[in-house]
Every structure is written in C-alpha cells, then in structure tokens.
ROZA-632909 format. One record per residue (C-alpha): residue number from 1; residue in three letters; x, y, z. Coordinates in Angstrom, 2 decimals, always signed. Example, Ala and Ser with C-alpha at 12.3 -4.5 7.8 and 13.67 -1.06 7.14 Angstrom:
// residues 2
1,ALA,+12.30,-4.50,+7.80 $
2,SER,+13.67,-1.06,+7.14 $
//
This chain:
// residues 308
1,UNK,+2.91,-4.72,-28.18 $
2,UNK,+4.03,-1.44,-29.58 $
3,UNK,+4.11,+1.62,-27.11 $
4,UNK,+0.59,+2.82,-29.29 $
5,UNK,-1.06,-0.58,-29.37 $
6,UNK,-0.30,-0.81,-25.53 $
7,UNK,-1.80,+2.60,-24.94 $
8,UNK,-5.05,+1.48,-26.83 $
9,UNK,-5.19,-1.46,-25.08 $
10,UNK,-5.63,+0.26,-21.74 $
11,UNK,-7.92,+2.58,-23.36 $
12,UNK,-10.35,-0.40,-24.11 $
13,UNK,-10.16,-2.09,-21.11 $
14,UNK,-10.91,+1.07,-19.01 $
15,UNK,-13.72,+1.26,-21.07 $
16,UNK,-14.85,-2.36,-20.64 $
17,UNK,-14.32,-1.68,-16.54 $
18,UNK,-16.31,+1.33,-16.81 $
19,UNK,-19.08,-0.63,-18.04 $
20,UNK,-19.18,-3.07,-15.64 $
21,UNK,-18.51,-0.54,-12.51 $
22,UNK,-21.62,+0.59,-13.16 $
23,UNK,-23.83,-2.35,-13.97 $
24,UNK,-22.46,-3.70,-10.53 $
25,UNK,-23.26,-0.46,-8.94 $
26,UNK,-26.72,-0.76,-10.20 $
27,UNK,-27.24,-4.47,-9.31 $
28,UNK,-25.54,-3.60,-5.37 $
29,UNK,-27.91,-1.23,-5.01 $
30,UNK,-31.31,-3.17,-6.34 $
31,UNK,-30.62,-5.86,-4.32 $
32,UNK,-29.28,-4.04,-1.10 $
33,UNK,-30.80,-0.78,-1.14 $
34,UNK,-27.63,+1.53,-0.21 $
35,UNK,-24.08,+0.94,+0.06 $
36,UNK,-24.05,+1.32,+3.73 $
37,UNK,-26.34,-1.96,+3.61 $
38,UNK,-24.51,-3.64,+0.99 $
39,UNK,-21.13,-3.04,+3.80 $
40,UNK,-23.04,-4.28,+6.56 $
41,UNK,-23.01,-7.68,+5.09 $
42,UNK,-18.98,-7.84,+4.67 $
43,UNK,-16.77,-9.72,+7.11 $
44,UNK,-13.36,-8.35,+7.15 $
45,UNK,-10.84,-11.57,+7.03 $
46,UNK,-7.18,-11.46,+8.36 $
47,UNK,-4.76,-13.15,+7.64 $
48,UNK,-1.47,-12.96,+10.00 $
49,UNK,+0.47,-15.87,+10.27 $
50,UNK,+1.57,-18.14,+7.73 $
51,UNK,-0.29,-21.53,+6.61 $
52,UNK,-3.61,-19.66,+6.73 $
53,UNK,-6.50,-20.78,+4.84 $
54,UNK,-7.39,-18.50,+2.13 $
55,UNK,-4.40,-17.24,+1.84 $
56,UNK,-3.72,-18.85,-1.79 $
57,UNK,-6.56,-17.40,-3.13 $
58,UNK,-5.83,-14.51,-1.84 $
59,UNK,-2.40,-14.43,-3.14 $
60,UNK,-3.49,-15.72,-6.96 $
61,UNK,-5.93,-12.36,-6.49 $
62,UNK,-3.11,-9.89,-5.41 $
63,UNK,-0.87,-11.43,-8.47 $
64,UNK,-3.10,-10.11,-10.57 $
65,UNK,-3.02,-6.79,-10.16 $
66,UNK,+1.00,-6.31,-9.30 $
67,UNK,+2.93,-7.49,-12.15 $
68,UNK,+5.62,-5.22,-12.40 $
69,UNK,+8.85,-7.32,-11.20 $
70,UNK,+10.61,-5.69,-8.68 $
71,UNK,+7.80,-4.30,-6.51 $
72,UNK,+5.99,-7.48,-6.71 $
73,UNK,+6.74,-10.34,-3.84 $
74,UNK,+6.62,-13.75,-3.85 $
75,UNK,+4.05,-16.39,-1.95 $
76,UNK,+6.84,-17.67,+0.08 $
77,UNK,+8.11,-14.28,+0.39 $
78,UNK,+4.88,-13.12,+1.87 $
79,UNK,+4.77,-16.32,+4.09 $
80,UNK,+8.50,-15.78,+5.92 $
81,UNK,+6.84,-12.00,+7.00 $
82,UNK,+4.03,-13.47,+8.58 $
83,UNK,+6.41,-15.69,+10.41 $
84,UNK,+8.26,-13.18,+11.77 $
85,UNK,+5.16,-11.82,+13.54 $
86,UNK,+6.33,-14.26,+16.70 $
87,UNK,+10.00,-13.70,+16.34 $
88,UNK,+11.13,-13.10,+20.00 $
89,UNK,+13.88,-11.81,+19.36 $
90,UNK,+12.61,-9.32,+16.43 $
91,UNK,+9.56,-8.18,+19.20 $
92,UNK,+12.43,-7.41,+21.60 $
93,UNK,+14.56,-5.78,+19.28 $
94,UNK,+11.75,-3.67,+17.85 $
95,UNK,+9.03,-3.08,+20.09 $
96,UNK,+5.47,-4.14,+18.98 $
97,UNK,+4.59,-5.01,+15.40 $
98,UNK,+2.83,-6.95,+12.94 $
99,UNK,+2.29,-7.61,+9.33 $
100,UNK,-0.80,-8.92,+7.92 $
101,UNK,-4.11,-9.28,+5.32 $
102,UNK,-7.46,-8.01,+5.45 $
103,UNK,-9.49,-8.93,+2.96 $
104,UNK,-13.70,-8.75,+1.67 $
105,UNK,-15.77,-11.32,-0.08 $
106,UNK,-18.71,-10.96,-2.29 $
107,UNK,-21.15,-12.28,+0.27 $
108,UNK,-23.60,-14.23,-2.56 $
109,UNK,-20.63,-15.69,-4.03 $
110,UNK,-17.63,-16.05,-2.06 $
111,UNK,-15.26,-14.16,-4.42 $
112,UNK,-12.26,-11.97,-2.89 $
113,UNK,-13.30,-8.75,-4.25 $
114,UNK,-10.53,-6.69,-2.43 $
115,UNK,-7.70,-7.08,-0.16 $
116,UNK,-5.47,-4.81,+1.86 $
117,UNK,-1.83,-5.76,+2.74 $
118,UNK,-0.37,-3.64,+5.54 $
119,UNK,+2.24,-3.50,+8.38 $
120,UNK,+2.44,-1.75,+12.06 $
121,UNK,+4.83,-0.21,+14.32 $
122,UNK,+3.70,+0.81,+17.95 $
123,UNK,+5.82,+3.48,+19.10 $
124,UNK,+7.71,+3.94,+22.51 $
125,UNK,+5.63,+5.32,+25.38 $
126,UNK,+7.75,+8.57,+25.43 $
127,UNK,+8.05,+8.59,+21.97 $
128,UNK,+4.13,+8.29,+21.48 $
129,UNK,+3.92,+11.48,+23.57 $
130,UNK,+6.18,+13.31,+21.43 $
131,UNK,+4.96,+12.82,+18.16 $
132,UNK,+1.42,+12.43,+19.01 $
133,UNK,+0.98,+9.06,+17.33 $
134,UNK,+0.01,+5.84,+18.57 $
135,UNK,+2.46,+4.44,+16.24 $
136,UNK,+2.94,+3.98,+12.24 $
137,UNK,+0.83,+1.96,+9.29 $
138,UNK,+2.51,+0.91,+6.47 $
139,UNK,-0.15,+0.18,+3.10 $
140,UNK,+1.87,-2.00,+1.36 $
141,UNK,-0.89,-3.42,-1.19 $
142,UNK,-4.36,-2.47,-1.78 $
143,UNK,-6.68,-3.83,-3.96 $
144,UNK,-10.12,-3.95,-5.50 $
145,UNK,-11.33,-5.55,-8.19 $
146,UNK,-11.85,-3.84,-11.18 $
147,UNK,-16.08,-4.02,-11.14 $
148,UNK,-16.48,-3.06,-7.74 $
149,UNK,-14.38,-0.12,-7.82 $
150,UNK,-17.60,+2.35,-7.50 $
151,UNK,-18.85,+0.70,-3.89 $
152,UNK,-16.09,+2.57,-1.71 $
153,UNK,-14.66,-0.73,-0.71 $
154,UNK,-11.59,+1.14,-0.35 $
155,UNK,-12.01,+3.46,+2.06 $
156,UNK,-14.06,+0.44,+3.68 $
157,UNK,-10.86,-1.51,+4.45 $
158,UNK,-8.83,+1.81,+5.25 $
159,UNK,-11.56,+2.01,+8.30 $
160,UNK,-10.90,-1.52,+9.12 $
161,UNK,-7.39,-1.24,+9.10 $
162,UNK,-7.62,+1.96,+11.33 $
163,UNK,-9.77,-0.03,+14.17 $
164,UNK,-7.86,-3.11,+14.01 $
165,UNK,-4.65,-0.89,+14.67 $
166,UNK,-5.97,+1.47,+17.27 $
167,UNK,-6.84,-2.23,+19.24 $
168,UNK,-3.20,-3.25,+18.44 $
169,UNK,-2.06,-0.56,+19.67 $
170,UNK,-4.20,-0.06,+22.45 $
171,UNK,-4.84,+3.58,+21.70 $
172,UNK,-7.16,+5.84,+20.32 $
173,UNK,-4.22,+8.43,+19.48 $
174,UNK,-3.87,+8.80,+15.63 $
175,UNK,-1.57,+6.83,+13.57 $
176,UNK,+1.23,+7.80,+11.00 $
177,UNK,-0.08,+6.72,+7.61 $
178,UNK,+2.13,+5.81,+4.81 $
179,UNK,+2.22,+3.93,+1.53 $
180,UNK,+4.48,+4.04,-1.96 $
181,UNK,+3.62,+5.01,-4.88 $
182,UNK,+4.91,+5.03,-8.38 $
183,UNK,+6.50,+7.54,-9.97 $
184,UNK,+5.57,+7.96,-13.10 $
185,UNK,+8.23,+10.63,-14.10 $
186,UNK,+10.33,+7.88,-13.11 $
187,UNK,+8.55,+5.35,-15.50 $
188,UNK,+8.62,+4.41,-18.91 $
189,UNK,+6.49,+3.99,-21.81 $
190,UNK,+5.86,+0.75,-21.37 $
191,UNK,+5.87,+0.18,-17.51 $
192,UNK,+3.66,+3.15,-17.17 $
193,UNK,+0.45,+1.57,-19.34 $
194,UNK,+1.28,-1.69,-19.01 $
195,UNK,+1.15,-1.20,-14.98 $
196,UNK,-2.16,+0.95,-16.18 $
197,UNK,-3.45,-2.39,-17.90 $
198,UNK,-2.80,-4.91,-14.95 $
199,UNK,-3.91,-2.45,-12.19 $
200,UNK,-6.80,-1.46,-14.85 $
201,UNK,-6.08,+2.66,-13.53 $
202,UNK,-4.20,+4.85,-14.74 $
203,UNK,-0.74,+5.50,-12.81 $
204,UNK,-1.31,+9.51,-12.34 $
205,UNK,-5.14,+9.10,-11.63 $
206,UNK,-4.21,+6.99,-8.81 $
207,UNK,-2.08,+9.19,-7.58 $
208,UNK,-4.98,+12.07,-7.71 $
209,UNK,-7.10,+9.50,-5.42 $
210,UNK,-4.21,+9.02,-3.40 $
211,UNK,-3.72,+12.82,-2.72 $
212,UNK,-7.32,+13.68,-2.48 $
213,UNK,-6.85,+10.90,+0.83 $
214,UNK,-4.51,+13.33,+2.37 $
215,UNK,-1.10,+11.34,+1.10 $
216,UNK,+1.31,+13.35,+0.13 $
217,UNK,+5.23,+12.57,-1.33 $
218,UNK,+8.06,+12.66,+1.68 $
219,UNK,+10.87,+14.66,-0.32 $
220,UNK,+13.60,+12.68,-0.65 $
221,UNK,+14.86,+10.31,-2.69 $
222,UNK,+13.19,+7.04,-1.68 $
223,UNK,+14.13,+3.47,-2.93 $
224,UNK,+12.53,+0.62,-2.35 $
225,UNK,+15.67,-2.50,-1.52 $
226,UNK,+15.28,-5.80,-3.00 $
227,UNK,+12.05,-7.99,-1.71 $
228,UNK,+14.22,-11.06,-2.29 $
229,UNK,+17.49,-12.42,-3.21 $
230,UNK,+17.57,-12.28,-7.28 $
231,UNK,+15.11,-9.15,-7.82 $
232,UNK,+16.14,-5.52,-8.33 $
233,UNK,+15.85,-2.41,-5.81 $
234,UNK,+12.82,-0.55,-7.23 $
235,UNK,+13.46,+2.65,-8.21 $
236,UNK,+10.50,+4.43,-9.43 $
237,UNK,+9.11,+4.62,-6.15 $
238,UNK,+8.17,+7.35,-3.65 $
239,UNK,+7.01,+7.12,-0.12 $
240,UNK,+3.65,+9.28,+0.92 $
241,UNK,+2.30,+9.95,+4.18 $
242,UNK,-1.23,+11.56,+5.28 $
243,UNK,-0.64,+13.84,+8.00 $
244,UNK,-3.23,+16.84,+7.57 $
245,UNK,-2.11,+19.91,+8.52 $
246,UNK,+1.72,+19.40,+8.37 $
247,UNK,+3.94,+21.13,+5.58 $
248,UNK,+7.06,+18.52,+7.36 $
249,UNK,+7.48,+15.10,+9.16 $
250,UNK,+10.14,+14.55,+11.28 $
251,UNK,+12.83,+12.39,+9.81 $
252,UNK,+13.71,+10.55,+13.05 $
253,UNK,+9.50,+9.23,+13.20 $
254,UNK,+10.16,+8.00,+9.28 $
255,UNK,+13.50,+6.59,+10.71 $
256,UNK,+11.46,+4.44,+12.80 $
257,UNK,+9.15,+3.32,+10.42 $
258,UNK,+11.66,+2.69,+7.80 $
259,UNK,+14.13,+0.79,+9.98 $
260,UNK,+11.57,-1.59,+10.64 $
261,UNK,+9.39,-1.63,+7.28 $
262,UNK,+12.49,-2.31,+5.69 $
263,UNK,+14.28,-5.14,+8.00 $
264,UNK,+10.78,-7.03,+8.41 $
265,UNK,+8.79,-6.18,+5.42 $
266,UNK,+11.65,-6.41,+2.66 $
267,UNK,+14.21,-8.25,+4.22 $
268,UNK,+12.68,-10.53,+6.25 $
269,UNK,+15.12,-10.45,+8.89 $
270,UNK,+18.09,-10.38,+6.46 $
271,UNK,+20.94,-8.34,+7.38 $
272,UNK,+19.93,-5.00,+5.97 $
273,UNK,+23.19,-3.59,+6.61 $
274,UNK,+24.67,-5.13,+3.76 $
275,UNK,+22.17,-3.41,+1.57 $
276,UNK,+23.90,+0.20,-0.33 $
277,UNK,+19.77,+1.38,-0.48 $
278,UNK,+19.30,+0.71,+2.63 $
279,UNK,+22.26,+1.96,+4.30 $
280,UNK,+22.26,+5.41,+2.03 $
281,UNK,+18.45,+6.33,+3.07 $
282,UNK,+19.12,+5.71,+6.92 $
283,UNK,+22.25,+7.60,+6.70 $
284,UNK,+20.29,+10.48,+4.96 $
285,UNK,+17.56,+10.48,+8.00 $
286,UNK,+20.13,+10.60,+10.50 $
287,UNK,+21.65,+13.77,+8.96 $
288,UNK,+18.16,+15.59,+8.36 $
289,UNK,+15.64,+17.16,+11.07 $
290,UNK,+12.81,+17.45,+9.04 $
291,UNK,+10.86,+16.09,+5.50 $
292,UNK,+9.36,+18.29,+3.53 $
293,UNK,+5.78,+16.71,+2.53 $
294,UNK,+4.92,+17.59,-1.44 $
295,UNK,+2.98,+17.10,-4.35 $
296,UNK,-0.54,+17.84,-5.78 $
297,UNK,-2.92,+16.94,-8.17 $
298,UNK,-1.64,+19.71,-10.82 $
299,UNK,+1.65,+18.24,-10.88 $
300,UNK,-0.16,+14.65,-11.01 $
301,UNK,-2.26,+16.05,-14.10 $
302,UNK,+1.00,+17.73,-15.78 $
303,UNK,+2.78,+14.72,-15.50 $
304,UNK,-0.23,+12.53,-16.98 $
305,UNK,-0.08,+15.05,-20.05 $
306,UNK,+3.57,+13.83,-20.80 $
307,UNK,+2.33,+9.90,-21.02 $
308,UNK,-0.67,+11.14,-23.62 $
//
C-alpha cells in the first residue's frame, strides 16, 4: 500500500469500528441494563504458568493486535516466562515476582474480548518503606477488541490487576505502575498507520488515553532489548509510569524494575550482560538520582498533526 492508501485504510476501518462500538454498546446495555451489570457477569481468567488451557486462543487473540516485529513475542517466547515463575534460583536472586495473563470472555459466547499481559516485582521490606510502594507492575500488553472498546473493559482489568497484585504482594500500599509506549516521533509513515490499522487506534490518541490514566514518559532514552534471539532491539519505545503527584521518580526504584523486567520478561533468563541496550540503560540509572516524568496531551496532539 502507498503511504495515502494506508492512511485511508485506517480511516475506514475506524469508521467501520465506530459503528460497531456503538451497536454493541446499545445491545450491552438492552440486555444488561448498565455496564456495572454487564461487569458483574465477567470472570477474570489467569493464566501463569505454561501449558495452560486457553492460552492458544489467547495468544492467536493478542497476535492480532501486535504486529509490528520487534515489540511483538513469540508463543514459545511467552511460554519460557511463565516458566520462570518457579525458578528457584531466579526467586532467590530477585525477591518475589511473577508474570502472567488476565483475560475476559463474552459471557453468551465464550469469545476473548480482552486480555491484559503484565509482570510484578515485590520490593524489599526496607525498601517498601522508603519508596512507599508495595512493589512495581509492569503492563506489558493490553487489549480489547475493537467492538467492545466503549464498555470500560479496560479500566476493568486495570482493577483486576491492581487486587490480584495487592494479594501478591500482601499489601494494601500502592504500586509503581508502568508500561511502554510508542513513540510516534520515533515512527514512520508506514509503522505509524499500519500499527494504527492492526491496533484499530490511532498511535497519538492512545497515548492521550494513556496520559489522561496518569502515565506519563520517564525522560530518558529508553530501549526496549531483543525479545528473542533473531529480532531487533525496539527503538521507538518509551517507558511511562503513573505516579500522581510526582514531577520525578527515583532512578534506583526504575533500576529495580528494569533489572528484573528486562532479565525475566525479555531475556528469559539469558545473560543480559551481554546485551549493549541493556548494559547502557543500567549504567545510565546508576549515574542518575532522579527521572524527570514528562509529556502531555498537547505535545501528543502536535505530534498527531505531523502524521496528518
């Protein structure tokens, strides 16, 4: 497709979602009578250890909407991570964690409407105290499908995630929240709409719902390493956290998180060391007190002007 005919495209589908956002609205609310009902009927499913059933169809659903090469991972990818949930040694090494699924179905007929992948880091005792967090979140994937998008099934999971982690952890202190986002100054033509077309959003709009959450961009200069042996580092990446109030995070808490989202998460239990992103971020959070949190949805909206 031409850059134009790629642009269209989106424009038409968006149009086509829109359309059928709200005719499933309509038909949620006829036959439930509020969305509150209509959530009372969910079950959240996880998934956190590998071999699980639903996990396939789970994973065909996720593939759907991440396309983009090197921020997408693999089944067996996916399945070595939730093996490394029991890794004795890793548990030692680390402290408590876990990586896992939550995911809905439409409850008349057993579709996966949307699915949250996510990771956890309890923090140290003293460390806990310091910060004031129970520990970190990681949202590595979240996604609803496209019709549904108007039911708040979002911000459904993100409460289910929050419980289920406050258990894990064992606290009711708050939790560190962070995801990554794309870039889009960092994007082309064609990855920016054609990212628009599988993910059926557009890339700066997303980041306006993201910001409107609370997340906003850690300022420095984030790269994601390679999931897997083969694919590339991806660098049109940032990393966001939600922590209201605060103009700065300290880079020894995102030193935590990273250390571990990156050794369990990307590498699986690989040796990171060997890994120039890896090694050139750490070395940067060792040498810094502080991360200067940024972003907003003007600059979102400026930089959405540049794609149109």
């Amino acid at each position: 497709m031409t850059n134009y005919t790629l642009r269209d495209r989106f424009f038409e589908l968006e149009k086509e979602a829109t359309k059928l956002k709200i005719s499933t609205r309509k038909n949620i609310l006829s036959s439930y009578g509020s969305l509150e009902n209509f959530h009372k009927t969910l079950t959240v499913e996880i998934i956190n250890c590998p071999n699980q059933l639903g996990f396939k169809d789970l994973f065909t659903f996720y593939s759907s909407f991440f396309t983009l090469p090197e921020e997408t991972e693999t089944y067996d990818g996916f399945e070595t991570t939730l093996a490394l949930n029991t890794h004795e040694g890793f548990l030692k090494k680390f402290g408590a964690y876990e990586e896992a699924w939550m995911y809905v179905r439409n409850p008349e007929n057993d579709d996966i409407i949307a699915g949250l992948n996510f990771s956890i880091y309890k923090l140290p005792e003293t460390e806990s105290r310091f910060y004031s967090y129970s520990g970190t979140a990681h949202i590595i994937y979240i996604f609803v499908k496209a019709e549904y998008r108007s039911l708040k099934l979002a911000g459904y999971l993100f409460q289910a995630l929050d419980n289920y982690a406050k258990t894990f952890f064992g606290s009711s202190q708050e939790i560190l929240y962070i995801c990554e986002q794309n870039a889009p100054e960092k994007m082309s033509f064609d990855d920016y709409f054609s990212d628009n077309i599988n993910a059926l959003i557009d890339q700066c709009d997303r980041l306006i719902w993201w910001d409107k959450l609370g997340y906003k961009r850690l300022q420095f200069d984030y790269v994601q390493p390679p999931l897997n042996i083969g694919q590339e580092a991806c660098i049109n990446l940032t990393l966001n956290a939600r922590a209201p109030g605060k103009q700065f995070l300290p880079a020894a808490l995102i030193s935590f998180h990273l250390e571990r989202f990156f050794f369990l998460a990307v590498f699986k239990g690989r040796e990171e060391r060997k890994d120039y992103f890896y090694e050139t971020q750490m070395e940067w959070l060792k040498k810094n007190n502080e991360i200067m949190l940024t972003g907003d949805v003007e600059l979102y909206k400026i930089l959405k002007m540049k794609f149109y």
